[in-house]
Phi, psi and omega in degrees: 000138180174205194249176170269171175244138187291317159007317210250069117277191180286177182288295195306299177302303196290284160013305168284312156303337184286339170283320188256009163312155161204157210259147182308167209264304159259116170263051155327288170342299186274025202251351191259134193198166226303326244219292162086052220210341195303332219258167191237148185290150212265079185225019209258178198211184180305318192291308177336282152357287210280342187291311191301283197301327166304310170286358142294329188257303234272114188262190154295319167339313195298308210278021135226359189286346159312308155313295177290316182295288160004272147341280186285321195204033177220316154093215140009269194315006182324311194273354148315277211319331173292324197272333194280333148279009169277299155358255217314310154340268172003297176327307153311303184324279189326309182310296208267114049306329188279305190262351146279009186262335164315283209233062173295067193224139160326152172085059170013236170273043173242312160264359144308337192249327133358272190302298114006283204243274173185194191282317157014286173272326170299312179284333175293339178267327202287316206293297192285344176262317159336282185317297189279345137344295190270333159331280195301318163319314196255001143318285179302294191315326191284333203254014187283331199277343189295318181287277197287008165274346178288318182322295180246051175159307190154172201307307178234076186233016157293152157342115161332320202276018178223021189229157193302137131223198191236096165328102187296134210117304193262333194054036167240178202224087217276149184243055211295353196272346199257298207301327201287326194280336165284313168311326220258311203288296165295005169278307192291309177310323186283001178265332152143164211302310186298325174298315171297300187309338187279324176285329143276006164259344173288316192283293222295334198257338179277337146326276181307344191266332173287319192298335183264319165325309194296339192282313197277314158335292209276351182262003208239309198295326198305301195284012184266313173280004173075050173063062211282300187321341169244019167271054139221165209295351170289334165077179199308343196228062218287343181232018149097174156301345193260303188278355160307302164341303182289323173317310196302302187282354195260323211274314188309320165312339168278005170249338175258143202170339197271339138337330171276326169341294188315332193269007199219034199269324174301336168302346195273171189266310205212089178304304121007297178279322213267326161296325146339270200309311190310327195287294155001253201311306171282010149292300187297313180302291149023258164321341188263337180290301193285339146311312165296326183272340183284300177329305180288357167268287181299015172250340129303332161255104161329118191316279180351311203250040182266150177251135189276025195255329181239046198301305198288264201351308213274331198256150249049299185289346176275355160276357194044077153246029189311322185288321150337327188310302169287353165276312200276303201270034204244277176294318191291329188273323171298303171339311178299299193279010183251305185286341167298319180279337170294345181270323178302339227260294208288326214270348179279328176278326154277355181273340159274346153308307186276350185277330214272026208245308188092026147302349235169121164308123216281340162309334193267342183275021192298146168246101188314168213241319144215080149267304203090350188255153177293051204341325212281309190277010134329289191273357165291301172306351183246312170337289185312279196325274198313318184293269215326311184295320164278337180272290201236140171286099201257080155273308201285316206271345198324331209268357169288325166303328178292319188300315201288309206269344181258317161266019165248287194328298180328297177288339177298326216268348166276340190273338175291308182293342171255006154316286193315292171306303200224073173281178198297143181238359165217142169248172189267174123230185180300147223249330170275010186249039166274021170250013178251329181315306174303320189293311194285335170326278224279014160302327209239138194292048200241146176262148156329320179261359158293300199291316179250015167276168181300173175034035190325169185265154160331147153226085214264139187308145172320167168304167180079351178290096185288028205233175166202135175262158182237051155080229162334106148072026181233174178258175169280151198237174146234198189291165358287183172287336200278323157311314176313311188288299169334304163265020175293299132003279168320307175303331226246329152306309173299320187277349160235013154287293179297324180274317214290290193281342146319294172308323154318313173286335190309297186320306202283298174334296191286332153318304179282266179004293187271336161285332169272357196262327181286069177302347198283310196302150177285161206295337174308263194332323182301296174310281224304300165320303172315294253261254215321293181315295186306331170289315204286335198274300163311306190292339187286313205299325190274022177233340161264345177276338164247020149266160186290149181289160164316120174289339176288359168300320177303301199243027167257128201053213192287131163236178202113325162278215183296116151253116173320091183310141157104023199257130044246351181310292179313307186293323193291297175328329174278318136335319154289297196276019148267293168308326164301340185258334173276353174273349186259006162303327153113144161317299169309320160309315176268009197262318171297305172297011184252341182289286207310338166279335192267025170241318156332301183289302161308332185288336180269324192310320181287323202246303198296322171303310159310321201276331204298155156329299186296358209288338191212005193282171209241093184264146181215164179293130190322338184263335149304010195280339194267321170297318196295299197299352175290320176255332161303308189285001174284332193275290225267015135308000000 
């Protein structure tokens, strides 16, 4: 007598299921091993918090992407375009704020989507944030030495053994000054989360303090010289409302980053509050900067004579503020060394998500015993980080970050809806706790094959007992029976009424996306595609919008923290302007990340499927999980 094990399907059913197993919210339980290290220090707080997320989003990019948007498509309205993607952000926001106050555990949306959606999917996002992590790291790092050589002088006034050269021959162009400063990052990391965190509010706070300098210099420069930038005859919107929109979407890539906040939710003190707020907060902060330094630049300067390579410098210097020059590369540069380390920061904690998972060899999950942090997958990750960053010039590869950062927001923001709807109604456990499995079954008048088939059957409490539970996804009822099965029937109807249309809706989003995004197709076909993706779309929001949320929704993870407002409005919104922008990434781009996911899909086919946790796990219904483990420490009492 007991629950089934997936183990025991067929090759093919197991197989399939095995993408779509999905793991307990904390697997406290499964954390513990030989070395008794798992856990990562608990030290981090609201400021911390809000230090991570700021010195993640905000790069040196603001300080030329103001140009170029300017220029191209925002003209004036720059700072819309900023607010309207800080939105769109927001959005996003809301999603992983809900599931990290939730689900406080390492690896952002690689567990989230875990938890959620199944290992599958999971692994393909945990898989797909490697790639942007390290991308993104040694991206920022190739672009620090350049900034500090203007700083102190010019193109050449580094060191020989820290200034660029060109290998004779090879034609590459090596950057010992990008590796070293990934080392200098990784050292720090390897000493602890509180050490680090403090050097990144120090590098974060000076950033920011140049980003205010440029708003009160360029607003004390605006009234003097009288806002020249906005006395013109094209008036606010020179490239109409559709390109302030193209500003919006080009401009949105300067808010993620605030995702790292998420990866570092085992770390917080007191998660359930502080995440939530940190995400919050360093979004709001952001969004208020870069509006602000945008007002004051294209008000100083006609978007039209902005340089697009040094817009804030040049627009200083036509006021004759040539010395600002070094305050604004100043700022670009701790910006530079503040998002490397927010990038360098996440990515040793999903490798440790996924090794503690048994997706990733049981090496990345070690925790030195005392740093508290994941020493080993640090220096793989900074190791990895520094060659790229010494080799190659990865500008060409930038848009791989997006693509990563862009399929986590995404799946965060599906994993809410199926939070809401159709949360988990049985989790695993471990295969060796099949003997409280068996004791607490046989409380219950229940067969093995009651308990672990689909749509399971009555199950009634031993005697004496008014209660009778009614297996899969229900709650306990009481008597009589014929209600009870009823509403049993209703729940387990609602619930696959609700997952249908998730999915659907999900289908109808990428239908409208990709017909607007493909101009090339004929306008029938284009329309014809819009029109079906829109019935599927509308039709998914009014149909979660009048059926009821999960009451299980209540007592999933942790509770008590940020519940995301507005669902099902919010998460589907989000959910459209995240798949437009990844189909709009460009061929080439996606054609380098499908090589890197299909070397992903081997990697699991071979290792991660054989290796996960879940392989031999037990699932049984989420409301019996605590009795069980309640009667295993009882037995070994």
């Amino acid at each position: 007598m007991g629950f089934v094990a997936d183990s025991q399907q067929g090759s093919w059913a197991s197989g399939f299921k095995g993408l779509v197993k999905r793991k307990r919210v904390d697997s406290i339980h499964s954390k513990s091993s030989g070395s008794g290290h798992h856990q990562l220090a608990k030290a981090l707080s609201v400021p911390h918090l809000i230090a991570i997320g700021i010195g993640s989003t905000i790069g040196a990019g603001v300080y030329i992407l103001v140009g170029t948007v300017a220029r191209e498509h925002s003209g004036p309205a720059l700072a819309i375009s900023f607010l309207i993607a800080g939105i769109a952000a927001a959005l996003s926001a809301f999603s992983y704020a809900e599931l990290a106050s939730r689900c406080p555990s390492a690896g952002s949306a690689y567990h989230y989507s875990y938890i959620c959606v199944g290992e599958g999917v999971a692994w393909l996002i945990g898989w797909a944030l490697i790639l942007e992590y390290t991308i993104g790291g040694s991206a920022v790092a190739r672009g620090i030495s350049p900034n500090l050589a203007l700083l102190f002088g010019g193109a050449d006034s580094l060191p020989a053994f820290l200034a660029r050269q060109t290998l004779p021959g090879l034609q590459i162009v090596v950057d010992p000054c990008a590796a070293l400063l990934v080392f200098v990052i990784t050292g720090l990391l390897c000493v602890g989360i509180k050490e680090s965190t403090l050097v990144q509010s120090i590098v974060t706070t000076a950033n920011v303090c140049a980003m205010i300098f440029v708003i009160i210099a360029g607003g004390y420069l605006g009234f003097k010289t009288g806002w020249t930038g906005y006395e013109l005859s094209v008036g606010y919107f020179p490239f109409g409302v559709d390109g302030m929109l193209a500003g919006a979407a080009t401009v949105f890539f300067a808010y993620i980053g605030f995702d790292s906040v998420a990866s570092t939710a085992e770390e917080v003190k007191n998660p359930q509050r502080d995440l939530p707020l940190g995400i919050g907060a360093a979004l709001s902060i952001c969004c208020s900067l870069y509006m602000l330094v945008s007002i004051v630049i294209v008000g100083l300067v006609p978007y039209y004579a902005m340089d697009p390579d040094t817009p804030i410098s040049s627009a200083f210097a036509s006021n004759g503020m040539q010395w600002a020059a070094y305050v604004i590369t100043a700022g670009a540069t701790t910006a530079l060394c503040s998002t490397l380390l927010g990038s360098l920061l996440p990515q040793p904690r999903i490798l440790m998500a996924m090794a503690r998972d048994g997706l990733l060899p049981s090496f990345f999950s070690d925790v030195n015993k005392h740093t508290q942090v994941p020493v080993k997958s640090t220096v793989v990750t900074g190791v990895i980080a520094a060659t790229l960053a010494f080799l190659m010039d990865v500008d060409q590869l930038a848009g791989m970050v997006s693509v990563g950062t862009l399929l986590a927001f995404t799946m965060v923001a599906i994993s809410v809806l199926i939070l809401r709807y159709v949360p988990p109604d049985e989790v695993p456990i471990p295969s060796s706790l099949q003997e409280s499995i068996d004791a607490v079954s046989s409380r219950y008048n229940c067969t093995t094959e009651e308990i672990g088939v689909e749509n399971s059957k009555d199950c009634r409490i031993s005697k004496g007992s008014p209660e009778r539970w009614l297996g899969k996804g229900q709650e306990p009822v009481t008597y009589p029976l014929i209600p009870g099965r009823a509403a049993g029937i209703i729940n387990e109807n609602r619930r696959k009424i609700a997952g249908w249309t998730i999915m659907f809706t999900c289908i109808g989003a990428f239908l409208i996306t990709s017909a607007a995004s493909t101009v090339s197709l004929p306008s029938f076909f284009r329309y014809t595609v819009c029109g079906i993706g829109g019935a599927l779309l509308l039709t998914g929001l009014a149909v979660l919008t009048c059926i009821d949320q999960d009451d299980a929704r209540h007592s999933f993870g942790h509770t008590g923290g940020f519940i995301c407002p507005f669902v099902p409005l919010l998460p589907i919104i989000s959910i459209l302007i995240n798949l437009y922008l990844l189909i709009n990434l460009g061929a080439a781009t996606w054609t380098r990340v499908s090589i890197w996911l299909a070397v992903g899909v081997l990697v699991y086919a071979f290792y991660g499927r054989t290796h996960s946790s879940l392989r031999d796990a037990v699932y049984v219904p989420a409301a019996r999980v605590e009795e069980i483990y309640h009667s295993s420490s009882s037995s070994e009492v």
